[in-house]
Structures are given as structure tokens and as C-alpha cells.
Jmol script that loads the backbone (N, CA, C; Angstrom):
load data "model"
ATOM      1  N   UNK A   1     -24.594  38.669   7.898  1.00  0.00           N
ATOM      2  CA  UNK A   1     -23.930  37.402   7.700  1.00  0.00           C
ATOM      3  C   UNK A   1     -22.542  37.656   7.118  1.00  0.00           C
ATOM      4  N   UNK A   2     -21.598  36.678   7.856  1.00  0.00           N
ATOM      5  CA  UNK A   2     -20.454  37.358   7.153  1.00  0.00           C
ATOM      6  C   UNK A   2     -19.517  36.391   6.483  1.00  0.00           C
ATOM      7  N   UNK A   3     -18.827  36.784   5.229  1.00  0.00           N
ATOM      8  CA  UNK A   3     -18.761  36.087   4.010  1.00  0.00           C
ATOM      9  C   UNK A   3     -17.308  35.386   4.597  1.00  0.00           C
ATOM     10  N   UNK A   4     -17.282  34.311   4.310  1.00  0.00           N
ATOM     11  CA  UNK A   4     -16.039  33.040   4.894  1.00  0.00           C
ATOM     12  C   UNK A   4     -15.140  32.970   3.362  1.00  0.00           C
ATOM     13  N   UNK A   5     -13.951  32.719   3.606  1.00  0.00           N
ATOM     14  CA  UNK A   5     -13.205  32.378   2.160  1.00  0.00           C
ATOM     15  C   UNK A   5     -13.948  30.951   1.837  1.00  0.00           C
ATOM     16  N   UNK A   6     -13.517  30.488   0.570  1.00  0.00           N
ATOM     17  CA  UNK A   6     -13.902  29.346  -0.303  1.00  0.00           C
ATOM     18  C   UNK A   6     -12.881  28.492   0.236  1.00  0.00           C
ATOM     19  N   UNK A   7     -13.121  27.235   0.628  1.00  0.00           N
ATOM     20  CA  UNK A   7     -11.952  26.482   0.710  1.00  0.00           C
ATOM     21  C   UNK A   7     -12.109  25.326  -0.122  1.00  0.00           C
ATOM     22  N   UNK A   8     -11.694  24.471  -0.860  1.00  0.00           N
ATOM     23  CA  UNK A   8     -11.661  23.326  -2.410  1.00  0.00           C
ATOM     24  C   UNK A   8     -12.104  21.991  -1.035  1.00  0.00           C
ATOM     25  N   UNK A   9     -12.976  21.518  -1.834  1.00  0.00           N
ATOM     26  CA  UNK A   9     -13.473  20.300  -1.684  1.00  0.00           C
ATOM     27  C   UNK A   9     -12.405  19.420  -0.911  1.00  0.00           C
ATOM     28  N   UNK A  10     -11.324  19.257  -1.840  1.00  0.00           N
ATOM     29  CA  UNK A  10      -9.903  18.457  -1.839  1.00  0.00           C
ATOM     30  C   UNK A  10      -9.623  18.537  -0.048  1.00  0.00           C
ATOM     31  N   UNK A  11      -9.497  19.550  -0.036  1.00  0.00           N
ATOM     32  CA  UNK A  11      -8.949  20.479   1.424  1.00  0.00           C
ATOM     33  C   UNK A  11      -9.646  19.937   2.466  1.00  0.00           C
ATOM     34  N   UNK A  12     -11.107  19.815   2.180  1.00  0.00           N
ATOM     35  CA  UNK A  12     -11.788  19.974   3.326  1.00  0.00           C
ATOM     36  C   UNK A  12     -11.626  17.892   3.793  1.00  0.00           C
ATOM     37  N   UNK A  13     -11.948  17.492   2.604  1.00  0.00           N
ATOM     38  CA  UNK A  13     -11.936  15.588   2.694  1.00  0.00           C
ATOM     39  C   UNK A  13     -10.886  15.302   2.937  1.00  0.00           C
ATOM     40  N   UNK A  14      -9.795  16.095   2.740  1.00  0.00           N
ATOM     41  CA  UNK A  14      -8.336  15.442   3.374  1.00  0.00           C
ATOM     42  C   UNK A  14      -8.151  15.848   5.121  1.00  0.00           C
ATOM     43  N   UNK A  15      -8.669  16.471   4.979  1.00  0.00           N
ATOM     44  CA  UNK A  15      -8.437  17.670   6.544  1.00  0.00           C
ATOM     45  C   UNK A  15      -9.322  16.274   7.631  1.00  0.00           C
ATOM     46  N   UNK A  16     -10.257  15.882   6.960  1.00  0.00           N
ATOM     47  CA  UNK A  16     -11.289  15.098   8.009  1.00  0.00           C
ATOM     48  C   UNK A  16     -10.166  13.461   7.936  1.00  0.00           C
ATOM     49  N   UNK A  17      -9.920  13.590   6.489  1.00  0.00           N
ATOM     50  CA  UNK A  17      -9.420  12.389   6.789  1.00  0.00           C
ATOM     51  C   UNK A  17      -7.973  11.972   7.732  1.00  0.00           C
ATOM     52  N   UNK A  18      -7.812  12.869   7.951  1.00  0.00           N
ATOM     53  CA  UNK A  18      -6.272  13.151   8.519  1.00  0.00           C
ATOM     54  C   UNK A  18      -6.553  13.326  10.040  1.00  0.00           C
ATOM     55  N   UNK A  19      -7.706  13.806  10.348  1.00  0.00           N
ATOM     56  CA  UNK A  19      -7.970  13.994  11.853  1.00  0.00           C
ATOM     57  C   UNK A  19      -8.739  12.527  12.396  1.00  0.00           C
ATOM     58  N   UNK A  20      -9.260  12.107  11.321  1.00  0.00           N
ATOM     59  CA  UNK A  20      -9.676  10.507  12.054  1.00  0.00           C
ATOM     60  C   UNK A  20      -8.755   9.477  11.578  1.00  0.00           C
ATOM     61  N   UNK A  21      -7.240  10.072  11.532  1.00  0.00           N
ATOM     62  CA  UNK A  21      -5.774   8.950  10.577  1.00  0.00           C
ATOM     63  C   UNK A  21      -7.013   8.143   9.762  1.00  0.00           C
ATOM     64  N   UNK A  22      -7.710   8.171   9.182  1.00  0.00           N
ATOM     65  CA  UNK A  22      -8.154   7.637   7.821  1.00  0.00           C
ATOM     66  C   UNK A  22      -7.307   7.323   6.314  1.00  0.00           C
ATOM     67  N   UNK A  23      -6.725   8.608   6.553  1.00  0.00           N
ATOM     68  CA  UNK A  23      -5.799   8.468   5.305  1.00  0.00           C
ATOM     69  C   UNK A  23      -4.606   7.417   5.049  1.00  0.00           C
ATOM     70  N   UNK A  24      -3.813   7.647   6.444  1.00  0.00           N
ATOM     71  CA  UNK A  24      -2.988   6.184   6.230  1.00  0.00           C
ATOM     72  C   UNK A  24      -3.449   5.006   6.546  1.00  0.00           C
ATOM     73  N   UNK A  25      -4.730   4.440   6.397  1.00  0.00           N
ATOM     74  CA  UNK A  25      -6.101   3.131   5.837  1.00  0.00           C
ATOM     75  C   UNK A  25      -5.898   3.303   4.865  1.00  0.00           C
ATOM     76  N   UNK A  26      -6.163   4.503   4.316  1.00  0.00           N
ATOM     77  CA  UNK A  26      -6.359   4.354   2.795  1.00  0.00           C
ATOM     78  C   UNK A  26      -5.563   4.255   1.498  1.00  0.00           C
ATOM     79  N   UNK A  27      -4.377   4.440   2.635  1.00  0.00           N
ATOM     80  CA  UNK A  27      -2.949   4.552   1.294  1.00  0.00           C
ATOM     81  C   UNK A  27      -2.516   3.065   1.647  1.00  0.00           C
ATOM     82  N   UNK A  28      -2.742   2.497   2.943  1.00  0.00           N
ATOM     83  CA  UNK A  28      -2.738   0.790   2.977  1.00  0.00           C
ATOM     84  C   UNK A  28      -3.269  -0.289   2.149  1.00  0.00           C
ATOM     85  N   UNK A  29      -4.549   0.334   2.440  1.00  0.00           N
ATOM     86  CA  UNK A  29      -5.218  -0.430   1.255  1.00  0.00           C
ATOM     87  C   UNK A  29      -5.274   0.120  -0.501  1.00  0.00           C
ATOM     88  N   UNK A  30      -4.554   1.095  -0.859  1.00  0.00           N
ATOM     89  CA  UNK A  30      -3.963   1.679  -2.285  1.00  0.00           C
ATOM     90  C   UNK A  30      -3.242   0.381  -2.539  1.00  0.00           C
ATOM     91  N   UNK A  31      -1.982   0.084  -1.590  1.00  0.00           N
ATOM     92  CA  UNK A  31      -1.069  -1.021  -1.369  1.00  0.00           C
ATOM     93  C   UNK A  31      -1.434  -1.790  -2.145  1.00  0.00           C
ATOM     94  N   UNK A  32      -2.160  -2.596  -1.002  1.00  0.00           N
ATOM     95  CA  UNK A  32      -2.742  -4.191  -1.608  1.00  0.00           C
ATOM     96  C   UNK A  32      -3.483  -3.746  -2.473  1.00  0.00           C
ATOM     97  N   UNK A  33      -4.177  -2.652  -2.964  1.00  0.00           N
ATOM     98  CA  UNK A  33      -5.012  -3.238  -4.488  1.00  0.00           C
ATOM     99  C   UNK A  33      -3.721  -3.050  -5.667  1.00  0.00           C
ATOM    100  N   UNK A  34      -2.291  -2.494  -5.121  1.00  0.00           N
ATOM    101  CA  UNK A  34      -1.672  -2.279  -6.593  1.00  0.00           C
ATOM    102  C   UNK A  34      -0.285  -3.503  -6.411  1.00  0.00           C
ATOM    103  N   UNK A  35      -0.851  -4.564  -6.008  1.00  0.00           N
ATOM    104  CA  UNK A  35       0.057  -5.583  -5.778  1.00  0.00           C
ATOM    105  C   UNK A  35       0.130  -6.046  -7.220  1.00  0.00           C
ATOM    106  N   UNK A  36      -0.730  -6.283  -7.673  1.00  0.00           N
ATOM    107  CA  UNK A  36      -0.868  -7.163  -9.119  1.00  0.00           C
ATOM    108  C   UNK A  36      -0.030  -6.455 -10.092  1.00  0.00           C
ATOM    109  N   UNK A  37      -0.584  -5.219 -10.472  1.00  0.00           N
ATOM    110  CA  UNK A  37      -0.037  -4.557 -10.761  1.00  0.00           C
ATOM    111  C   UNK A  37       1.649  -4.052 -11.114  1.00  0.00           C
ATOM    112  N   UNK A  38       2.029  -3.740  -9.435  1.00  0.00           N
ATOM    113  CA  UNK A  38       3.023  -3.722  -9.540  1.00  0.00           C
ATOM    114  C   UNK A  38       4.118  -5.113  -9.893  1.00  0.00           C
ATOM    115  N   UNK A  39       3.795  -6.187  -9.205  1.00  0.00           N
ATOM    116  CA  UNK A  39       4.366  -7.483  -9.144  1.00  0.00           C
ATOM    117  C   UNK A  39       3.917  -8.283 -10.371  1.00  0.00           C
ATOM    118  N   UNK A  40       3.035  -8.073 -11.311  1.00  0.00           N
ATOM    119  CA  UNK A  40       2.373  -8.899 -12.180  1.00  0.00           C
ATOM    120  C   UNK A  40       1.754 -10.361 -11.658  1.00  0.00           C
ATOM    121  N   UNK A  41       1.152 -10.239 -12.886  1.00  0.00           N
ATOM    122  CA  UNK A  41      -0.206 -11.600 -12.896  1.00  0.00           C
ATOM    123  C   UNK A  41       0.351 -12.579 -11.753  1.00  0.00           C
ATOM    124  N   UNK A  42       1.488 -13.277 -12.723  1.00  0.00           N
ATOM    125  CA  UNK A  42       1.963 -14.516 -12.198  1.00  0.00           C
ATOM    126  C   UNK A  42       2.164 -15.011 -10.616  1.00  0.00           C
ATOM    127  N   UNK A  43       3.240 -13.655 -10.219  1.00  0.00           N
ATOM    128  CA  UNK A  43       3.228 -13.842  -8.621  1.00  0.00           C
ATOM    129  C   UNK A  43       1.983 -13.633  -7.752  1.00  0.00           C
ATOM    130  N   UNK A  44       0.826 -12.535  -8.735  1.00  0.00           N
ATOM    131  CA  UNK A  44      -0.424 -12.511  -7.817  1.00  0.00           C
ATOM    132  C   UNK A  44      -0.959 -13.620  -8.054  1.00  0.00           C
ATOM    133  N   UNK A  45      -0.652 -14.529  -9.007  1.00  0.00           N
ATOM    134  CA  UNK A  45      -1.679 -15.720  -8.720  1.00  0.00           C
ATOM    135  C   UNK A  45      -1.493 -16.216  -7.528  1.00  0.00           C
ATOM    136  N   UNK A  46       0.246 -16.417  -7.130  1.00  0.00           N
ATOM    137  CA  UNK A  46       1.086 -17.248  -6.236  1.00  0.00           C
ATOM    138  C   UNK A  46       0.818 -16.922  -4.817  1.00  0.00           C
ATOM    139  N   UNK A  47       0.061 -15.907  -5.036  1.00  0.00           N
ATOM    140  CA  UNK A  47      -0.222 -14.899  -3.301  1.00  0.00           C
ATOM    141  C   UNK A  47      -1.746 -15.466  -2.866  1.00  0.00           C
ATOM    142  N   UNK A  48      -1.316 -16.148  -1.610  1.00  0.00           N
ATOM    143  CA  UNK A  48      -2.828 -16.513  -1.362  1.00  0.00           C
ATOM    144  C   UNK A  48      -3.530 -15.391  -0.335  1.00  0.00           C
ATOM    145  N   UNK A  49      -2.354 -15.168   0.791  1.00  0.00           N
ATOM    146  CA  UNK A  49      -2.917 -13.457   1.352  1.00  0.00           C
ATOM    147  C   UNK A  49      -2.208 -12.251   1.201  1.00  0.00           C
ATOM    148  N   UNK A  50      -2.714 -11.607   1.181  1.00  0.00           N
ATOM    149  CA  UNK A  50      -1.761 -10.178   1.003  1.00  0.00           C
ATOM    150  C   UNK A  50      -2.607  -8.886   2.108  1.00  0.00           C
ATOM    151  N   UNK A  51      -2.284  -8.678   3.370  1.00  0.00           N
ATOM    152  CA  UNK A  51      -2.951  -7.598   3.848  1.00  0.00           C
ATOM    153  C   UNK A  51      -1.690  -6.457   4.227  1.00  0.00           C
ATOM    154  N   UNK A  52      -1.651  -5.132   4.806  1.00  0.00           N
ATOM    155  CA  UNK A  52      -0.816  -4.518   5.721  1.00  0.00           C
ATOM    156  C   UNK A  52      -1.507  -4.119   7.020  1.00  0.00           C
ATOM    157  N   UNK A  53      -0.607  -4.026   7.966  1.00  0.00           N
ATOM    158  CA  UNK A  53      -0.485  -3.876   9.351  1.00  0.00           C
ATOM    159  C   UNK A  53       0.383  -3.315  10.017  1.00  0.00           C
ATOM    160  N   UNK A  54       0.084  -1.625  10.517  1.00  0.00           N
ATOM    161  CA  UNK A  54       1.288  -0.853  10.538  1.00  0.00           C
ATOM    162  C   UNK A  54       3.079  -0.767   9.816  1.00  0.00           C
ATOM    163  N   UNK A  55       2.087  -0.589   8.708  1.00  0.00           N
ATOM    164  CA  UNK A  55       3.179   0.234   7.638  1.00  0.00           C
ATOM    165  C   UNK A  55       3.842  -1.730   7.461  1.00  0.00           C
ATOM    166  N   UNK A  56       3.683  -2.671   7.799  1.00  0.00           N
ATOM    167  CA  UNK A  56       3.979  -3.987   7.285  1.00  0.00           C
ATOM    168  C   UNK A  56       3.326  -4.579   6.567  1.00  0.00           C
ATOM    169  N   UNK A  57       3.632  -5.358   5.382  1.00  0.00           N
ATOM    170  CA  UNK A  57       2.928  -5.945   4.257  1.00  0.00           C
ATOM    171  C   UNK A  57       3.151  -7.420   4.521  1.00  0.00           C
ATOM    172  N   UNK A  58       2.031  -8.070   4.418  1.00  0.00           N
ATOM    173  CA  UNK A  58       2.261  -9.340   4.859  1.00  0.00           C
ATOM    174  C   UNK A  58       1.704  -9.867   3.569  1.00  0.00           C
ATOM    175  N   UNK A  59       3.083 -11.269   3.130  1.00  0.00           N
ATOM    176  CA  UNK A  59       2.646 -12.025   2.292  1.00  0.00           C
ATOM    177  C   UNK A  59       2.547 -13.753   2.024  1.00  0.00           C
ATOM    178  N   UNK A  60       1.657 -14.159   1.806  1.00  0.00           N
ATOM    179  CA  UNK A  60       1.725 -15.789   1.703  1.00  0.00           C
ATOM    180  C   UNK A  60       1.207 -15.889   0.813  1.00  0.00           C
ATOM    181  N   UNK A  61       2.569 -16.764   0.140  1.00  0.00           N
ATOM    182  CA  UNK A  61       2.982 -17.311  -1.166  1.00  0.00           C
ATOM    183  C   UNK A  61       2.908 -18.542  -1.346  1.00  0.00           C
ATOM    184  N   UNK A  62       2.453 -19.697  -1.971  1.00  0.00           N
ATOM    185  CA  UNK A  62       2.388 -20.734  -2.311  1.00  0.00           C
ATOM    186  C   UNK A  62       2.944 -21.688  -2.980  1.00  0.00           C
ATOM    187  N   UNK A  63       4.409 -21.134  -3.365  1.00  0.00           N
ATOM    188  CA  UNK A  63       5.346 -21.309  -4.359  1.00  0.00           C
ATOM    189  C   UNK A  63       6.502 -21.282  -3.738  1.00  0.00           C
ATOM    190  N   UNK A  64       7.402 -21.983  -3.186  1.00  0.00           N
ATOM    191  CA  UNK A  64       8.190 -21.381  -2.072  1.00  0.00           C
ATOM    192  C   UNK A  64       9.702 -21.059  -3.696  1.00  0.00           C
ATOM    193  N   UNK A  65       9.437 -21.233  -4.868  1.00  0.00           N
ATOM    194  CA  UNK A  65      10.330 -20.715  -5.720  1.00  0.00           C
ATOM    195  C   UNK A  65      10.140 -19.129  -5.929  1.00  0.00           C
ATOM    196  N   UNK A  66       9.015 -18.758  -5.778  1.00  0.00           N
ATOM    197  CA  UNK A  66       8.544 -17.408  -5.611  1.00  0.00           C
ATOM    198  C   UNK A  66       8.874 -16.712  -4.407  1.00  0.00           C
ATOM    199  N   UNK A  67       8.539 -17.583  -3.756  1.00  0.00           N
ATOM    200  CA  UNK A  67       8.897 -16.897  -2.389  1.00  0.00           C
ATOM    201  C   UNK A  67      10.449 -16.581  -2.253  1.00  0.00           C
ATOM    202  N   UNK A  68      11.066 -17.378  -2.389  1.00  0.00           N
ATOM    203  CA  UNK A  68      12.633 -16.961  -2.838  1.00  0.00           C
ATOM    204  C   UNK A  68      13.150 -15.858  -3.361  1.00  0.00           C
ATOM    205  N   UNK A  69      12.240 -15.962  -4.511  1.00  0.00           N
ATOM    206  CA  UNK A  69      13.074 -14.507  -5.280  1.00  0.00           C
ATOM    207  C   UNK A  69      12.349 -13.178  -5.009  1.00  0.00           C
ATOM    208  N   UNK A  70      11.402 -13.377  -3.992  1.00  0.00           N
ATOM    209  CA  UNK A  70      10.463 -12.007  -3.691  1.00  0.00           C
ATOM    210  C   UNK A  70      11.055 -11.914  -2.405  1.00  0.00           C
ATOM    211  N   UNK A  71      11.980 -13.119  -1.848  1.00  0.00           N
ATOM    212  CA  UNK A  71      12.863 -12.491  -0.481  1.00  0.00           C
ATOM    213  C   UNK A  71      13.786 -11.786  -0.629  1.00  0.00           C
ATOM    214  N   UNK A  72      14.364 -12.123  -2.239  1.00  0.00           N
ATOM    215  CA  UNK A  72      15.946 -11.856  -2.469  1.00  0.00           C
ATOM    216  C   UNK A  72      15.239 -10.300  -3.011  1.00  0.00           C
ATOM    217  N   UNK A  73      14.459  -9.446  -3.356  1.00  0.00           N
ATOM    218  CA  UNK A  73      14.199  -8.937  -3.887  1.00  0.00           C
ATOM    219  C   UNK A  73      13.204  -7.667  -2.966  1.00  0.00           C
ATOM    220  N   UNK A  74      13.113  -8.011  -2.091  1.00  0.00           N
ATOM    221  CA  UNK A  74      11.843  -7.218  -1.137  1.00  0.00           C
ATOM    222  C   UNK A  74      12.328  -5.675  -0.618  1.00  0.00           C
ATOM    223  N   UNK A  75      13.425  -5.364  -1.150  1.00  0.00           N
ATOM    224  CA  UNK A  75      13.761  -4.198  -1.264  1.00  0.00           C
ATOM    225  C   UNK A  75      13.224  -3.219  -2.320  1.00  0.00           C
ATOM    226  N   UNK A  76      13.423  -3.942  -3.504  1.00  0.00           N
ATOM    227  CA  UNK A  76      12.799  -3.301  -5.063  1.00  0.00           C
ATOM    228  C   UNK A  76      11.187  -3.287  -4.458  1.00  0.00           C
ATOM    229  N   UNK A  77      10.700  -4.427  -4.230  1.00  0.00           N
ATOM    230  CA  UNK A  77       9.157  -3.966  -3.949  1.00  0.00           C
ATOM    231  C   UNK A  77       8.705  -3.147  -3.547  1.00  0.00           C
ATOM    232  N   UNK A  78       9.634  -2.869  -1.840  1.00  0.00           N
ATOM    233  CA  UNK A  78       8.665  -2.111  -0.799  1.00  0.00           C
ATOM    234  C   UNK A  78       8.849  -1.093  -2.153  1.00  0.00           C
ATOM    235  N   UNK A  79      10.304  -0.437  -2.515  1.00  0.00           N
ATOM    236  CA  UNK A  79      10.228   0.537  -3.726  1.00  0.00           C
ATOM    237  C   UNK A  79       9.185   1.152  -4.620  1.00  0.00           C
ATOM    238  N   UNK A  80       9.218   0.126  -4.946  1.00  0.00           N
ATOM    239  CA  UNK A  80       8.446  -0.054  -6.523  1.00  0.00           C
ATOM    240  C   UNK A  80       6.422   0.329  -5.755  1.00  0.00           C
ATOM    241  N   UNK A  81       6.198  -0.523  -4.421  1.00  0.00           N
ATOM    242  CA  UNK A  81       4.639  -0.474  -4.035  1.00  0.00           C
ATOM    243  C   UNK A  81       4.708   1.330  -3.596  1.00  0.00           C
ATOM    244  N   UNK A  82       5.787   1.681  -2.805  1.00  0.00           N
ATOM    245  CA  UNK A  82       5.916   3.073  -2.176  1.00  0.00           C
ATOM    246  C   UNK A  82       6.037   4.007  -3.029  1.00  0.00           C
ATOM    247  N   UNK A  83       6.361   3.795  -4.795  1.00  0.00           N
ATOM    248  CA  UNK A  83       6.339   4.991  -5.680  1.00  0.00           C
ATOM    249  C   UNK A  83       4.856   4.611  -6.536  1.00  0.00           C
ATOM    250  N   UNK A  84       3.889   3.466  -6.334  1.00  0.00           N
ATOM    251  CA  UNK A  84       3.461   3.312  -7.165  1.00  0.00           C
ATOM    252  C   UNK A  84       1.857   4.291  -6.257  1.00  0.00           C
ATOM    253  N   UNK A  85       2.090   4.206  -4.986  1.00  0.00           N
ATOM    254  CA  UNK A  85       1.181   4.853  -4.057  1.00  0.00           C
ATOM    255  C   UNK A  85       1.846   6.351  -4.200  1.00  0.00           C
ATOM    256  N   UNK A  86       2.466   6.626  -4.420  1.00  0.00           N
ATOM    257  CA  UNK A  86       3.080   8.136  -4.150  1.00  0.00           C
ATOM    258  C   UNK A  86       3.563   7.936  -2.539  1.00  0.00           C
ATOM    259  N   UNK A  87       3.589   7.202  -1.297  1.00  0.00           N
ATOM    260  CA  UNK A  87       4.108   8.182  -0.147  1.00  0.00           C
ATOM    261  C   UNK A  87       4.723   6.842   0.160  1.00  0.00           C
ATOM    262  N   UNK A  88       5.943   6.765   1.231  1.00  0.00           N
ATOM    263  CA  UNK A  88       6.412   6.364   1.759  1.00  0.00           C
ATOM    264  C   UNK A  88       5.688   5.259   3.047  1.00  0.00           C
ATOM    265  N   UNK A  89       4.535   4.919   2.827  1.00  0.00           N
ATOM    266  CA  UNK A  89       3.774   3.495   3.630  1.00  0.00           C
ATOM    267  C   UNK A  89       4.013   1.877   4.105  1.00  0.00           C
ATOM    268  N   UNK A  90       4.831   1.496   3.125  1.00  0.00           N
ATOM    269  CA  UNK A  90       5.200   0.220   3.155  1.00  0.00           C
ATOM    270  C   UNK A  90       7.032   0.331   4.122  1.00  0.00           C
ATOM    271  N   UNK A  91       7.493  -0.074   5.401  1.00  0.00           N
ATOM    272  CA  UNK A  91       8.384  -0.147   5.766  1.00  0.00           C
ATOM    273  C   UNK A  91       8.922  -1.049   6.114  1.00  0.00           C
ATOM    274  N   UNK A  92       8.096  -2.720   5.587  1.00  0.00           N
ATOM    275  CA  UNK A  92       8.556  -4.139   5.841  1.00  0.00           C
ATOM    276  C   UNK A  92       7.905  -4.857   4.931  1.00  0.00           C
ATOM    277  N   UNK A  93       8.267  -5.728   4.735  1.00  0.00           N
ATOM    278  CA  UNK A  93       7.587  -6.977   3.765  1.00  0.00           C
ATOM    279  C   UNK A  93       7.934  -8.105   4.689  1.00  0.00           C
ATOM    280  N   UNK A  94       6.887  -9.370   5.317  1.00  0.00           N
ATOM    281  CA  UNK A  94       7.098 -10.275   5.361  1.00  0.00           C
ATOM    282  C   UNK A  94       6.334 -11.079   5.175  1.00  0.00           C
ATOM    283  N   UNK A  95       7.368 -12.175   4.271  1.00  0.00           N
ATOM    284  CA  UNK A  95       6.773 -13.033   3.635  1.00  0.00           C
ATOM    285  C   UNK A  95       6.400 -14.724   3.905  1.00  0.00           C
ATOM    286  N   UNK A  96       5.525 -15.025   3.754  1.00  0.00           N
ATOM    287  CA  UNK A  96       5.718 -16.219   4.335  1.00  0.00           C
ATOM    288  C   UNK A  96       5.115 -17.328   3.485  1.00  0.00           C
TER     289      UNK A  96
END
end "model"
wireframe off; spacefill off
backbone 0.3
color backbone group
């Protein structure tokens, strides 16, 4: 029998996840769970959906005063959601 190197756990669950694109699902949905977060309480109250859809973040807001300043502003977000995930995922925001 002949002895194989060790390869880390890490290695092997990323390797699968990357061959069934799993991984960019999963940094999508990182996204939307760190909306609150990143944006605070208030505007997540104001969000009635929040999903993404190829690398687009879709949002409906209920506040169209919110919605305003998260238009004037949807640059800092994609920012702020794309460092708070670590990778570059979010490449649109629209809001509605």
C-alpha cells in the first residue's frame, strides 16, 4: 500500500466546493446575512427583501427616505459588504 501525502481538511472542502461553483453561493449568501450588520438595525428594519443574483444585490426598501440615501451612497456599500465578506462578490446594488 502506498503512503499518499496529508492534505488539510480546509483543502479538500474548498477544492469540492469550487468544482460544484458552490463557493460563490456561499459568499452570496455571507452577503445577505451581513447586511444588518454592515448597514445597521435601522435600515435593516427598512429592507423588506434583500437577496443576490449574479454578483447583484437586490434591495426593497420601504422608506423611499432611505432609499435615497442608500442610492446616493451604494458605492460605500457594495465596499463596505465586499470587505466585510473578504472577496470581491457584490458588483451592483439595485434598489428598489
Amino acid at each position: 500500500m502506498e503512503k499518499k501525502e496529508a492534505v488539510r481538511i480546509k483543502e479538500v472542502i474548498s477544492q469540492i466546493l469550487k468544482s460544484d461553483q458552490l463557493d460563490h453561493k456561499m459568499l452570496e449568501n455571507r452577503v445577505v446575512r451581513s447586511w444588518e450588520k454592515v448597514i445597521g438595525s435601522t435600515v435593516a428594519r427598512a429592507t423588506n427583501q434583500i437577496y443576490m443574483h449574479q454578483g447583484t444585490l437586490y434591495l426593497n426598501i420601504n422608506s423611499s427616505v432611505m432609499r435615497n440615501e442608500l442610492l446616493m451612497l451604494k458605492d460605500r456599500i457594495m465596499d463596505a459588504l465586499n470587505q466585510e465578506v473578504g472577496h470581491r462578490i457584490v458588483t451592483a446594488i439595485v434598489i428598489r
